[in-house]
N, C-alpha and C positions, 0 to 999 in steps of 0.2 A: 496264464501260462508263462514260463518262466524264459525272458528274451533271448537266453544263449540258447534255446531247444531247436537244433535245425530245423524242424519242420513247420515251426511257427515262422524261422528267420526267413524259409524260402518262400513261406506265405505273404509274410510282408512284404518283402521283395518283387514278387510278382505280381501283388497290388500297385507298384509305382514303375512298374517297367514301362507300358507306353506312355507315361511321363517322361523318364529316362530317354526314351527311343527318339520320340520327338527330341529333346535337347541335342540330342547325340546329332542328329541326321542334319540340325542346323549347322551344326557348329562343323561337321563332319566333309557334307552333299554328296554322300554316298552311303547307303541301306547297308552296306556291307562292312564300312568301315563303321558306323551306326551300332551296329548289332557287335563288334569286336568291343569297341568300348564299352557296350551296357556290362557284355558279359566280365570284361574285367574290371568292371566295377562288382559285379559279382564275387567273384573271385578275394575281391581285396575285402568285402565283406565277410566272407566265409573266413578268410585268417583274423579278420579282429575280432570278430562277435558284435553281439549288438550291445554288451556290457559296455555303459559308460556313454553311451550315443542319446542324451535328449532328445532330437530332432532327427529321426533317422531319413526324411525326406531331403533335408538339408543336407545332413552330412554324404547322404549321397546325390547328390547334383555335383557336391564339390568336389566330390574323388570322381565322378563322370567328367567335369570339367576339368580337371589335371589332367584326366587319359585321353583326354581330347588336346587340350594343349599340346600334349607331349607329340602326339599323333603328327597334328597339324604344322608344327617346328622339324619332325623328321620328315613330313612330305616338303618342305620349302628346303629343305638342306638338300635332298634328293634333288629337288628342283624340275620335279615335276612340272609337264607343262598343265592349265586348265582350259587347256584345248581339245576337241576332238584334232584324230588323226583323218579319219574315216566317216564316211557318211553310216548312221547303225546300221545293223542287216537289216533291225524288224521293218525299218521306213519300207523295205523293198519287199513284205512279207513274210519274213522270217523272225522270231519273235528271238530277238537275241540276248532281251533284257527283261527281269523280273517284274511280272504286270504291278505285283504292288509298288515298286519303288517309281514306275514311271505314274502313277496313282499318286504316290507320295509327294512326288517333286512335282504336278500341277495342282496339287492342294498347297503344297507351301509357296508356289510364286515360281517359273523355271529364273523371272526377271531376277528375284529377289538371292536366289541361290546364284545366278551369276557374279551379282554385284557384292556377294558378300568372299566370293575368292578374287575380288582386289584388295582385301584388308588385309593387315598382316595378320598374325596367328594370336597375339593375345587384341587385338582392337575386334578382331570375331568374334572372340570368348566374351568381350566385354559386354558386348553391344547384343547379340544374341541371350544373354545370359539377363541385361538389363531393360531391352528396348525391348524383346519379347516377351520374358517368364518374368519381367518385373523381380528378379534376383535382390537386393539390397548390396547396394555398395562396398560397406565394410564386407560381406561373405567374397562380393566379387575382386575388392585387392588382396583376400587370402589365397584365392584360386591365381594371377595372374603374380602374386609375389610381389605386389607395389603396395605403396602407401596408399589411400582410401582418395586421398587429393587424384593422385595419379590416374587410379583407374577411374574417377570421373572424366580425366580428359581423353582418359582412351575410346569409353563410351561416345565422347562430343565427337573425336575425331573423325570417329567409323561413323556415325551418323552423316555428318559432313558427308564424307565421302559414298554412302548409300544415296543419299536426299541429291547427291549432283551438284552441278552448279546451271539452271537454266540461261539461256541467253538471249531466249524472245518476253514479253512480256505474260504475264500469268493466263489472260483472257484468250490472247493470238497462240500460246502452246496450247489451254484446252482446246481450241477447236482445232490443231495440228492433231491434236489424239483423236478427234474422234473422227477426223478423216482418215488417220493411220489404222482407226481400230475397224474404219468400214473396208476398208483395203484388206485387211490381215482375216476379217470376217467373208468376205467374196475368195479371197485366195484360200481359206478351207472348206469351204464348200464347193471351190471350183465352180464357181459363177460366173461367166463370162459376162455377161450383160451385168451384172452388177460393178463390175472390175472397169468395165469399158465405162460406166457413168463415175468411177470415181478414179480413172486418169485424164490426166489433161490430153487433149490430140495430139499436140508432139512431145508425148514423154519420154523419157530416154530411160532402159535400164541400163547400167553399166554391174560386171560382173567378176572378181578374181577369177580367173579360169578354175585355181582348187576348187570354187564353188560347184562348179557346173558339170553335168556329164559331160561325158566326150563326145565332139561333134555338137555343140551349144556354144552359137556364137555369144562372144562376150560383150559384144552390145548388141540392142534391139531400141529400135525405135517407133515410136506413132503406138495409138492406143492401143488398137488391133495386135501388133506383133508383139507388144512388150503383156497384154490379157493372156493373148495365146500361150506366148513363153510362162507366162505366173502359173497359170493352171497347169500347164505339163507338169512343174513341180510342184505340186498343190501338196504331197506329201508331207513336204519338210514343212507347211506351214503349221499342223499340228502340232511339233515340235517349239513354234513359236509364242514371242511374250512382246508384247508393250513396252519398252523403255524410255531413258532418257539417253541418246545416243549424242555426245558431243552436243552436248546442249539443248536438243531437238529432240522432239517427238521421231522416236521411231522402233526397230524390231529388234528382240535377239533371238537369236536359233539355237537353243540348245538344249538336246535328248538328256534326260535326266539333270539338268542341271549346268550339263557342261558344253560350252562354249564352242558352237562351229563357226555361224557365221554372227555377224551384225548388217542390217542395212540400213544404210542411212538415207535420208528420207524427206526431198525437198515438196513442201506446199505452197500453194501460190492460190490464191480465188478460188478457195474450195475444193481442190484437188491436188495430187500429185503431180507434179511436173518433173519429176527424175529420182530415181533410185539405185543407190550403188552398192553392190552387195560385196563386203569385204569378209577373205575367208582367213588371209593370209598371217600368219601367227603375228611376226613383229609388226602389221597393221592395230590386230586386236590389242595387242598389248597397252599400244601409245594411243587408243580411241576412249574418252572418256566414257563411263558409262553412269549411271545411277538409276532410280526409281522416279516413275513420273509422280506417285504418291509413298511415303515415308511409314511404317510402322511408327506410331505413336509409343510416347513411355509407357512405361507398365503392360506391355501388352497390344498395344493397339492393332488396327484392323490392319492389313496392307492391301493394296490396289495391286491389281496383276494382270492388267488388261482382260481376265474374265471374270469381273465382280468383286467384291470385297468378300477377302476369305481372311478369317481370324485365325489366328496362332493354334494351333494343337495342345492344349495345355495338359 
């Protein structure tokens, strides 16, 4: 069939759309902005034709990746914050947000979608484009408009800044995680007896008040009161992911992707000994974040605090 015939074009097309979608949603963390760029990748298709196109997978990632670009440079000029304002409705029962995109964003990582709205808008493009779909470099400085030198370093950089900077030693952070991860595992199930064996007796929580209902003292102390306080809020621990928070093992909280709280998260002999839940915008901002495990080149798996889930390719 002959490539400029519509109805073969939108067939091909919609053979590489959840390829698209996926790209989109990285580079995006949002199913909505997600689906605007597939579609105007669409669109920009339908004026050229597919006349002239060898590699019609390629050439569309790279006009996805422009309208993404373009996207992600108008949300930073807006200057949007990548905070919540609000705690979601659905936490409290009422389903405020599309089940697949909150599906979406714990198959790809909530940690990983957080840590990738610290990059700027072409080190996302870069690094999403090369550390996950294995892109090739020269296609990646056409989309990013650098020399091929260039957008290797942009790649290294957002790397950098995803992977973190640890500050305890590699053996003493994994057993930090996997006490984080049995705390983060009792607070969604609302375990009290599991929670009370993995704090210390006199742990402290401490809390921004944004965090907390009203009428939720902002500190709690001793195993007991600070168990009791985690389960009350057991809801938002769904919402939660595993990070690297300020060099440490500890949590981020955020419904689809976007950023309420972080708690940061002291261990000592096997357990928690205090945890501070910070909600407050210009805290978040200045709290380092990264991944406790790193996407790999080409593709690799990411650690998300619930198992190694691989890329959507």
């Amino acid at each position: 069939m002959h490539p400029s015939d519509p109805d073969d074009l939108a067939r091909r097309f919609e053979e590489r759309r959840g390829q698209l979608r996926a790209v989109a949603y990285r580079m995006l963390g949002s199913l909505s902005e997600a689906d605007d760029a597939v579609q105007e990748t669409w669109l920009r298709l339908g004026r050229t034709g597919a006349d002239g196109i060898g590699n019609l997978s390629g050439w569309l990632t790279t006009v996805l990746s422009r309208v993404c670009l373009d996207m992600l440079r108008s949300r930073r000029a807006r200057r949007e914050e990548p905070y919540g304002d609000d705690w979601p409705r659905e936490a409290h029962g009422q389903d405020a947000a599309p089940e697949d995109e909150a599906v979406l964003a714990d198959s790809v990582g909530l940690a990983l979608l957080v840590v990738l709205d610290r990059l700027s808008p072409p080190e996302r493009v870069a690094f999403v484009l090369h550390d996950l779909f294995a892109v090739p470099f020269d296609r990646i400085a056409a989309v990013v408009d650098r020399s091929q030198p260039a957008a290797k370093k942009l790649a290294s950089r957002a790397r950098a800044k995803v992977r973190g900077t640890p500050v305890v030693p590699g053996a003493e952070l994994e057993g930090h995680r996997r006490v984080v991860e049995a705390f983060l595992a009792a607070a969604r199930g609302g375990d009290l007896g599991a929670l009370l064996d993995v704090l210390a007796p006199d742990v402290v929580r401490r809390a921004d008040p944004a965090a907390l209902p009203a009428g939720v003292p902002a500190e709690l102390r001793g195993a007991r009161a600070v168990a009791e306080g985690t389960v009350v809020l057991r809801d938002r621990a769904r919402f939660a992911a595993v990070a690297l928070v300020d060099g440490r093992a500890g949590v981020v909280v955020a419904p689809r992707g976007r950023l309420l709280f972080v708690l940061e998260i002291a261990v000592e002999g096997g357990r928690v000994v205090s945890y501070d839940v910070i909600a407050a915008p210009e805290r978040l901002r200045r709290l380092p974040l990264g991944l406790l495990d790193t996407p790999g080149a080409s593709g690799g798996a990411v650690r998300t605090g619930g198992g190694l889930t691989p890329p959507l390719r």
